[in-house]
N, C-alpha and C positions, 0 to 999 in steps of 0.2 A: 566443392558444392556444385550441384546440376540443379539449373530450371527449366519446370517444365511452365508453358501459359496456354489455356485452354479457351477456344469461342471468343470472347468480348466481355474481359472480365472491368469490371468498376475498381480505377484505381484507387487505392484505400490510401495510399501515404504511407503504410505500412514499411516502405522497403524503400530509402533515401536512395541507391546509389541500385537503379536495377543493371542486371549484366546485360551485355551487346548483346548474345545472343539465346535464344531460347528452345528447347527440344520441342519439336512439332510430335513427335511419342511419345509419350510416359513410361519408362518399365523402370522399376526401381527392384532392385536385386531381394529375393525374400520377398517379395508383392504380386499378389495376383489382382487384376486391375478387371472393373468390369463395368460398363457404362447400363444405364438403364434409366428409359426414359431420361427425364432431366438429372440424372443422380449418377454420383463415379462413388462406386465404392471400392475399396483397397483394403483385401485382407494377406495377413500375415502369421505363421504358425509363431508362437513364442514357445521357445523351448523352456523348460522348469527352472531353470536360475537366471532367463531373464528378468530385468530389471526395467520396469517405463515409470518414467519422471516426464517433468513438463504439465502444460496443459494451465499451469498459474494461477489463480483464483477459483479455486474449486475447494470442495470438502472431500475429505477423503484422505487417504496418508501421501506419504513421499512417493511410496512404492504403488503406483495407479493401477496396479494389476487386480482383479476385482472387481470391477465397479464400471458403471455406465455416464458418462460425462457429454453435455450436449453445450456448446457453445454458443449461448441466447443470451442478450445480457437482459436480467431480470434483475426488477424489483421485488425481494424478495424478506418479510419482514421475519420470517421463523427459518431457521439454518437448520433441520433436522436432517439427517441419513437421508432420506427418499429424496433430497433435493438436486436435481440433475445441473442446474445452471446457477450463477451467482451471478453480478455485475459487472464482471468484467469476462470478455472474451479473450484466449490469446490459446489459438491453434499452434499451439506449437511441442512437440514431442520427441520424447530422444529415446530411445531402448538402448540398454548397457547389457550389454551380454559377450558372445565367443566375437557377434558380430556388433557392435556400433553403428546404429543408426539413427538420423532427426531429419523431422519431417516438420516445414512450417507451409501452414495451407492458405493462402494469404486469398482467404474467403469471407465478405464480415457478414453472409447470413448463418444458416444455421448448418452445425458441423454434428454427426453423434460419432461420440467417441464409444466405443463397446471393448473395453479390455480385458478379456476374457471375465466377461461379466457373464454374457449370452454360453460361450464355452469358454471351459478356464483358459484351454490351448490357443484361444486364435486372440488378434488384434483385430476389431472389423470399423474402418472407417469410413461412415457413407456422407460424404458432401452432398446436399442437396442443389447443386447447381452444378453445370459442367462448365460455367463462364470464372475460371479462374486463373491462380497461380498457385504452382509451387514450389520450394526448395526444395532438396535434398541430401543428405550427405552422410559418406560413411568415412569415419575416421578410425585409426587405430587409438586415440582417445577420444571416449566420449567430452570429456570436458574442454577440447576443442570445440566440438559442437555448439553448445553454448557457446563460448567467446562468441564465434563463428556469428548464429544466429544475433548478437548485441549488435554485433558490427554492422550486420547486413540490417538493422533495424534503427541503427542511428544511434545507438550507446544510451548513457542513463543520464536523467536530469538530478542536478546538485540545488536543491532550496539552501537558502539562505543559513547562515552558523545560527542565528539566534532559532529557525526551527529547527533544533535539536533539546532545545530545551522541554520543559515540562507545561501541558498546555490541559487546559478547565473547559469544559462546555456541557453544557446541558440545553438541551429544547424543554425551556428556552428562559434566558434569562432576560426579562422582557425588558425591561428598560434602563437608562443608567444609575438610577440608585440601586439597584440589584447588582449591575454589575460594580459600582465604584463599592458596594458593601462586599464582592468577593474579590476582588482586588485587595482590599487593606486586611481581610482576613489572610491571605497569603501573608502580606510583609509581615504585620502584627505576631502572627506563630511561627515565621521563620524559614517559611516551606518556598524554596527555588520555583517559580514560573515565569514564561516566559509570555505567555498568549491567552486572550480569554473570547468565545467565540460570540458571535451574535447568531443565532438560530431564527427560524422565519418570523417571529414575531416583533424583531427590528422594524420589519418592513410596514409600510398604510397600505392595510389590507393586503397583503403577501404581493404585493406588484414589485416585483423584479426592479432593482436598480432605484427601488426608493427607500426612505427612511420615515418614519413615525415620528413628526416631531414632538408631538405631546410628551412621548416617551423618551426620548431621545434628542431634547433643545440643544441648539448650539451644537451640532456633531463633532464639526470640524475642532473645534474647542475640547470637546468632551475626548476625541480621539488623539490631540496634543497631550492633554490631562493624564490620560492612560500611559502614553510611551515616554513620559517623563518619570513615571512611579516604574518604569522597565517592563509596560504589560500591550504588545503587540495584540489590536483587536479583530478579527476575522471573522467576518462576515461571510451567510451563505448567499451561493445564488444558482438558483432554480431558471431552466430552459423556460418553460410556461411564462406565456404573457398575458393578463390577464387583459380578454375584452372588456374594454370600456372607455366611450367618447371621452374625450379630452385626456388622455394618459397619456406621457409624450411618445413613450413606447412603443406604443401602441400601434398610434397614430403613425409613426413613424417607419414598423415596420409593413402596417398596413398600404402605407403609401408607395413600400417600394420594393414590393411583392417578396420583403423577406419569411413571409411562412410559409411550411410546407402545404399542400394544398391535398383534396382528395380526387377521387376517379372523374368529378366533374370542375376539376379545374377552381374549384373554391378550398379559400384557406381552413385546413381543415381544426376540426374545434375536439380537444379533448378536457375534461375536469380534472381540475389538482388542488394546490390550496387553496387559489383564489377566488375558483370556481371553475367557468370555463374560461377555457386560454386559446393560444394558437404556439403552435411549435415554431420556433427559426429553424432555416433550412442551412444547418449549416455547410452541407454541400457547395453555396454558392460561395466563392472567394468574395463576393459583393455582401453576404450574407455577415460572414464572419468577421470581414473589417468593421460592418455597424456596429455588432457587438464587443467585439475587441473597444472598440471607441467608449465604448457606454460603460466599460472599467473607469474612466478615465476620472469621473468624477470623485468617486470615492479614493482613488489615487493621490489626485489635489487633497483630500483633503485628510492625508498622511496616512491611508491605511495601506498597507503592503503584504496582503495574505490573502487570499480566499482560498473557500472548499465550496466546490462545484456540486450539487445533490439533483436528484430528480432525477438526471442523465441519462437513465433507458431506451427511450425515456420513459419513466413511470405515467401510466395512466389510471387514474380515479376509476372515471368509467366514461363513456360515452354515450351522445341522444343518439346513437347507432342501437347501440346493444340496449341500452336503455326501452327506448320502442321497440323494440322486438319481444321483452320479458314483456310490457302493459299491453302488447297486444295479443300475447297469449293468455293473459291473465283476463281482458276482455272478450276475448273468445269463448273460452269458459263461461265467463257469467251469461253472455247473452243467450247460448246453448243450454245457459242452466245447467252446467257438468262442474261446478265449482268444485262439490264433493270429490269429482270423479280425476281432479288434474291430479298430475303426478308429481305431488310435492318433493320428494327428494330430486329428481329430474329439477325440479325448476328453482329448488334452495341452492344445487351445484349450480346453475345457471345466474342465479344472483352473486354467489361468491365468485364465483368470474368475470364479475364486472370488472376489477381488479384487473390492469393488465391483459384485457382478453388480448390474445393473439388474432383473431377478427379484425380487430381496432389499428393493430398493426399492419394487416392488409391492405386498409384500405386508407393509407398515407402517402404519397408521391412525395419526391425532391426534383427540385430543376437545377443542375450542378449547374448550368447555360442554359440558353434561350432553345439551344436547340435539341438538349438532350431531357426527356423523362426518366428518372428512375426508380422502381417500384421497393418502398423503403422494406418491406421483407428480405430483399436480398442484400441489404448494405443495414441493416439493423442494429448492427455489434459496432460499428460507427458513431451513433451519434455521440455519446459523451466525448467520444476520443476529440472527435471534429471542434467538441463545445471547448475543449479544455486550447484546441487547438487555436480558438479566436483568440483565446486570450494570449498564448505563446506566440503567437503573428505577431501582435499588436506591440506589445511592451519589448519584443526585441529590434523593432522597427520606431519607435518611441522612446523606449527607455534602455536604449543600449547598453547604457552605463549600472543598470542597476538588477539587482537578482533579484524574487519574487518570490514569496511560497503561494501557490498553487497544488490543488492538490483534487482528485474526482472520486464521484462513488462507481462510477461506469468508465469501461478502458476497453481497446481495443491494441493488439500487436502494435507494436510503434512509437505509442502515446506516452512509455516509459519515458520518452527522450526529452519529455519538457510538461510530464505531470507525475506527483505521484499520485497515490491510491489510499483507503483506507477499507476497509474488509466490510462495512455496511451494518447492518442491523444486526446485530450476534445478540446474546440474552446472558444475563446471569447467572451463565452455567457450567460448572464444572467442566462438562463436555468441549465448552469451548474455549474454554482456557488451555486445555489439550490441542486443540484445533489451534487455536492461536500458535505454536510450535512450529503445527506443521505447515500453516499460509506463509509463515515468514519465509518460512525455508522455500517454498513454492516461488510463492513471488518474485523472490532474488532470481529463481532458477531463469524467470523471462524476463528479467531486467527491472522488475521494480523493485529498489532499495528502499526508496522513499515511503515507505506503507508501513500500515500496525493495523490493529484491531481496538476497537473502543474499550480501554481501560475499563475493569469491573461489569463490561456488559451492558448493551446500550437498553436490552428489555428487560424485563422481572424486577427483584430486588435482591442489590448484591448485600451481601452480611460482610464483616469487617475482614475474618479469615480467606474470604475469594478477593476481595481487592487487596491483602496485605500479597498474596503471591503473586496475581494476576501484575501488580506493581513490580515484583523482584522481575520476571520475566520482562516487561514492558521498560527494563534499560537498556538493554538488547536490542529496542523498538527503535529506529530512526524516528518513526512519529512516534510519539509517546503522550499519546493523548486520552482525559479523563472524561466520558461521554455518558451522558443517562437520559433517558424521556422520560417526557409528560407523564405524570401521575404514578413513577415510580419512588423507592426512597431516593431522599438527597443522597447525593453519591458524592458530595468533597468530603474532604479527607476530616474536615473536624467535626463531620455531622456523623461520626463512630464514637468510639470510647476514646479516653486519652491516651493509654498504653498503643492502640493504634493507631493514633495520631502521630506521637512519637514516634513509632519503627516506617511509619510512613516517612515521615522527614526524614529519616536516616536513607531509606530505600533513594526518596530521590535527591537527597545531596549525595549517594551516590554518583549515581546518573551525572551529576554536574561536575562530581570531583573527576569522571572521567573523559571529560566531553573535548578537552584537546586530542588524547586517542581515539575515542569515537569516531571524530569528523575527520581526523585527520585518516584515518582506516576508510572510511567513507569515500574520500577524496581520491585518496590511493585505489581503491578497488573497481570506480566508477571509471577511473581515468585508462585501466585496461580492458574493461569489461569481463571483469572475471568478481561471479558472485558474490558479495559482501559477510552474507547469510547462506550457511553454508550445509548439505548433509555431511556427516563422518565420511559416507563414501569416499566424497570427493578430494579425501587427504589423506584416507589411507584406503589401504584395498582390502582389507580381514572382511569374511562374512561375516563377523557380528556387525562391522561398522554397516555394513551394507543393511543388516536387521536392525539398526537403533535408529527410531522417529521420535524417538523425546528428548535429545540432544542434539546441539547444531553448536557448528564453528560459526566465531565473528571473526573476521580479521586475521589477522597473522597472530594466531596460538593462543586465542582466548577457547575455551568451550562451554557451551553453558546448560544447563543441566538442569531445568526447573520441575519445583513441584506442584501437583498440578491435581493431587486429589485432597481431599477433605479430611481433614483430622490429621494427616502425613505430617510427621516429624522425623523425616528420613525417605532416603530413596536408596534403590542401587544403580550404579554409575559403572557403565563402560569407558574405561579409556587405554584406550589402542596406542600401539606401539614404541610410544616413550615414558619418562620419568613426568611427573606433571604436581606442580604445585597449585594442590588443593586449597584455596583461599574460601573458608566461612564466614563471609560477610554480616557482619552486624553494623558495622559504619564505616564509613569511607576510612577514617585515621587509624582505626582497628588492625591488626593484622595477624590474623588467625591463621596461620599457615600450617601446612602439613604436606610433606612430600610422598607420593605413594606412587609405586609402579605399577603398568601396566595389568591391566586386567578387570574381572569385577569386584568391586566392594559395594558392599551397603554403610552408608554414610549417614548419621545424625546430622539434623539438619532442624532446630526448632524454628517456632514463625518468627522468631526475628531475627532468621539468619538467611543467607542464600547462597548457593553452591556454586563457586565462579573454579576454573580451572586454567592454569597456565600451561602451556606446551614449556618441558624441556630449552631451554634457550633460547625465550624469545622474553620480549619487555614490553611493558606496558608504559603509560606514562598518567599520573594523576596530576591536580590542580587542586587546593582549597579550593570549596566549590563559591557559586556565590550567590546572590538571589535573583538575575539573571543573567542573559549571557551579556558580556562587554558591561558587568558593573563598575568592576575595578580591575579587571584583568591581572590577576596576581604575579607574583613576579618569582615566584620557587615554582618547579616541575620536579617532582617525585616519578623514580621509576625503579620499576619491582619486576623481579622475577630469579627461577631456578637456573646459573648457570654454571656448567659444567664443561661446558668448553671454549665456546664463543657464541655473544649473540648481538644482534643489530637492531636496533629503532632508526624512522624516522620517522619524525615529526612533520607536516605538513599543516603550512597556517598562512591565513588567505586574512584578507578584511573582512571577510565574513559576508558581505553584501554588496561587491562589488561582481559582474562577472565571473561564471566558476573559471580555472584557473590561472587568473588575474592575478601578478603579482604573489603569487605563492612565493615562499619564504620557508625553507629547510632545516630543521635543526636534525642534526647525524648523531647517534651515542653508540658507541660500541665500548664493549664490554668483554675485557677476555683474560677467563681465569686460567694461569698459572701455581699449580699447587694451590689452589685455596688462597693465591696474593692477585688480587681483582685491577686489573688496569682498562680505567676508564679514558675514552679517547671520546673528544667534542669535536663536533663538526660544522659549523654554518653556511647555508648558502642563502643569501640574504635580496628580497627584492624589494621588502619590507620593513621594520622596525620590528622583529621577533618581542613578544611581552615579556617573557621571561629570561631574568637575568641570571639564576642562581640553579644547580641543578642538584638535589639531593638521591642518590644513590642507593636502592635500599636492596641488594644482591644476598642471595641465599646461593648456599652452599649445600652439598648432599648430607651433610651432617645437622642441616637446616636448620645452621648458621648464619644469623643477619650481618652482612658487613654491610657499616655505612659510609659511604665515601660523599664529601662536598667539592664540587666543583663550580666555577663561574664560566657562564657562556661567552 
């Protein structure tokens, strides 16, 4: 790896451990390099079978060649094609081709990525600033590169075992009869969850860091009540502080110049839920500690989760932009041109109230006393910074204990102690496909921690898009059920019963596999090498390199979801071993079928889903339970095709102690001779491993069940 640092760039956090030294030139091999005005742009020829990945929360496929990508983090409520930025920024790109190379731009205003969008042949990427940093690196494996960039960015954060489980939200389930009535609907019908959220109307009047008691008596009580029935509550919290005398927050951050201010040095005011707010500057290490602190109450009183929203930060609109439409509007009328204004001109001009980029211009941060920095060019920062307070705080507080945390806005880095969730997606086909290809994105820049809102957080999902959107969303580290305001209910028993049904089976899936899940999780964060994975990256065929509707989890799962409408069946690539085809209708089921290498079209009805085993590797299942740490069962089932020899391990933690704290190893090898299966157990113990009994469930290529019982 080569850095190059450019002017006086704004140190983002982005890069924990920077190198001694740094190149005072830029030339990177294959780049023609061109400065102009405040702008370096960097193009590059791509020959026809290269391959560009990276780049992380975007729309668009695995393979980014195509399309124009601009790294802004927006609020952005409709995910359509034309959409150039999402919530999350992360400059970072790899080309797979004759030559390998990744490029991380460690710039958090605005980057346009042009991959042979403008011409099919070229890469063009123009930074709008010349005050920056960057990596580089050419490797004879690209998938070095990544590792590479995890490392050089501080690796991936591990939430807590119980978020893995199956989590309920909707904006908004206002107060707690509503939630203690979806609470006992879960236990009552059967259905594994682990977490139910509080959306902004927890809050007296959307202020930040308060609660509604009307709605919500006795919190601290009402939040014991929940995690006794096994249901983790989580709460949002939005940057925006709403003006108004006597709020302590307010008051508090008013007093000690934690907002950001504008061009004349006053804190400056944008509208959001509450109304008008003031931003925290989270720049300020003074800034961040207040709020880091201001967790602290909901903490006492047992809550252990949030999800970070707003984070762009999103703005309503501003009396900036605001007065400039009324005084156009009164300009007209006193000229008496009312007739004559140019209404399409000035309806685009109201719908850009929304997030104007204007409004962002004209924001300052004081990182110190003695520095100004103008928030356009550190833009792609704030959520990162916001998720940041809280990651300060509780590991300087609460050493001893792990947190889920999680943002709608990310910047390079932020992987390392938040994850993400994909933001406002809709009930659509389209994006249940998308959902495929984010997961796989995401992982590629280190966020494991992310999914997409179950069934679609707009329109109205029908029972057939949430029964698939569920099969794909086990595969989800977050696996959470999300809908708004004035859509249909979107829990699982407000469908038919038949759907109800194949739902419970979908996610006591999910639960019956949630010892290999986490424990794949644990393992793959702990080298930083992908979780979520493309074909490419395990085999080398061009078709692996052509398939974006398939993605590896782990060591030799692949998963294969269906993702259009009326589909009872797909056809499935699977590259270069033998693979046990598993049609999932429930966890105890075992529908097995062994097939080689190549393509098939596979039957696949809605109550089944298409899981696949690599050749000699093992899974390990659990009875599931109805949440995580109810009874911790004491048998472990493990399944798979082996034909010559295969390895498991097991990794198992407390769950909520420190990520890896006390980890605790259970080793199964399995190695067939002629068709006579010898199983060997292994413990490395820091822990009390929960299970004591291990049942064996090995297939043969004549796909032959042998079952063998062993004790740990």
């Amino acid at each position: 790896m080569k850095a190059f640092r450019s002017g006086k760039p704004f140190s983002t956090g982005a890069v924990v451990e920077k190198p001694a030294k740094f190149l005072s030139k830029l030339e990177i091999s294959g780049f023609k390099i061109k400065v102009k005005d405040v702008q370096i742009i960097l193009t590059r020829r791509l020959a026809p079978d290269d391959i560009v990945l990276g780049l992380g929360e975007q729309l668009g496929g695995i393979n980014r060649r195509g399309r124009k990508y601009i790294t802004y983090c927006t609020d952005t409520p409709v995910h359509i094609p034309e959409q150039l930025s999402l919530y999350g920024a992360h400059p970072f790109i790899i080309i797979k081709g004759r030559i390998n190379q990744g490029l991380f731009i460690d710039y958090a205003g605005e980057i346009i990525f042009d991959v042979g969008f403008t011409d099919k042949d070229f890469l063009e990427i123009t930074i709008t600033s010349t005050n920056l940093e960057l990596y580089y690196w050419k490797e004879k494996l690209w998938q070095t590169i990544v590792t590479s960039y995890l490392e050089l960015t501080g690796g991936v954060y591990v939430p807590p075992r119980w978020a893995f489980g199956y989590q309920q939200c909707r904006w908004s389930y206002p107060d707690a009869p509503k939630v203690t009535e979806i609470a006992g609907k879960f236990r009552q019908l059967g259905i594994p969850c682990d977490a139910i959220y509080l959306d902004i109307d927890y809050m007296d009047n959307y202020k930040v860091f308060t609660v509604d008691e009307q709605k919500f008596p006795e919190f601290k009580e009402f939040v014991g009540k929940m995690k006794k029935q096994g249901f983790h509550l989580i709460p949002i919290i939005d940057p925006g502080v709403k003006i108004e005398d006597g709020y302590q927050v307010y008051e508090e951050g008013k007093a000690n110049h934690h907002f950001c201010t504008d061009i004349n040095n006053e804190d400056f005011q944008a509208a959001v839920w509450p109304g008008l707010t003031h931003l925290p500057d989270f720049t300020r290490p003074e800034t961040r500690k207040w709020w880091g602190e201001l967790y602290d109450n909901f903490i006492e009183m047992g809550i252990e989760g949030f999800w970070n929203d707003m984070n762009e930060p999103a703005i309503f609109y501003t009396d900036y932009e605001k007065e400039k439409i009324f005084a156009q509007l009164q300009s007209a009328a006193d000229a008496g041109k009312i007739k004559d204004i140019n209404l399409i001109h000035l309806q685009w001009e109201i719908k850009n109230f929304h997030n104007n980029r204007e409004d962002y211009r004209r924001i300052y941060h004081h990182p110190s006393p003695e520095q100004t920095v103008w928030h356009d060019d550190i833009h792609n920062l704030y959520g990162a910074k916001m998720a940041l307070a809280f990651a300060e705080h509780v590991q300087e507080k609460y050493p001893e204990r792990r947190f889920l945390i999680f943002s709608r806005s990310s910047y390079s880095g932020s992987q390392r102690y938040s994850g993400i969730w994909y933001g406002d997606n809709k009930s659509w086909w389209e994006h249940l496909e998308g959902n495929i290809k984010m997961l796989v994105n995401a992982n590629l820049v280190g966020y494991f921690y992310s999914g997409a809102d179950i069934g679609g957080f707009g329109d109205n999902c029908h029972s057939e898009l949430m029964l698939r959107w569920l099969q794909l969303s086990v595969f989800s580290p977050l696996m959470r059920n999300h809908a708004a305001i004035g859509t249909r209910q979107q829990e699982l028993w407000e469908f038919d019963q038949q759907t109800l049904n194949q739902s419970r089976n979908i996610i006591r899936l999910r639960y019956a596999l949630l010892p290999w899940l986490y424990s794949q999780y644990l393992e793959y964060a702990g080298i930083n090498k992908p979780l979520i994975r493309p074909l490419m990256w395990d085999f080398e065929d061009a078709q692996s390199a052509d398939t974006e509707d398939q993605f590896i989890y782990g060591d030799g799962i692949m998963v294969a979801p269906i993702y259009h409408s009326n589909s009872r069946g797909r056809n499935v690539y699977l590259p270069e071993s033998r693979w046990l085809a598993w049609n999932v209708r429930s966890w105890e089921e075992r529908d097995m079928q062994i097939l080689n290498p190549g393509n098939h079209y596979l039957e696949c009805p809605l109550e089944k889903q298409l899981v696949f085993l690599r050749e000699n590797t093992l899974i390990a299942l659990q009875e599931p339970e109805e949440f995580v740490g109810q009874r911790n069962p004491d048998t472990l089932f493990i399944t798979g095709l082996v034909t010559e020899q295969a390895n498991l391990k097991i990794l198992a933690d407390q769950g909520s102690e420190p990520a890896y704290s006390g980890i605790s190893v259970l080793e199964i090898d399995v190695e067939n001779k002629n068709d006579y299966f010898i199983i060997k157990t292994k413990t490395v113990k820091k822990q009390q491993l929960p299970w004591k009994h291990v049942v064996c469930e090995i297939y043969d290529l004549n796909g032959n069940t042998n079952i063998i019982h062993k004790d740990i």
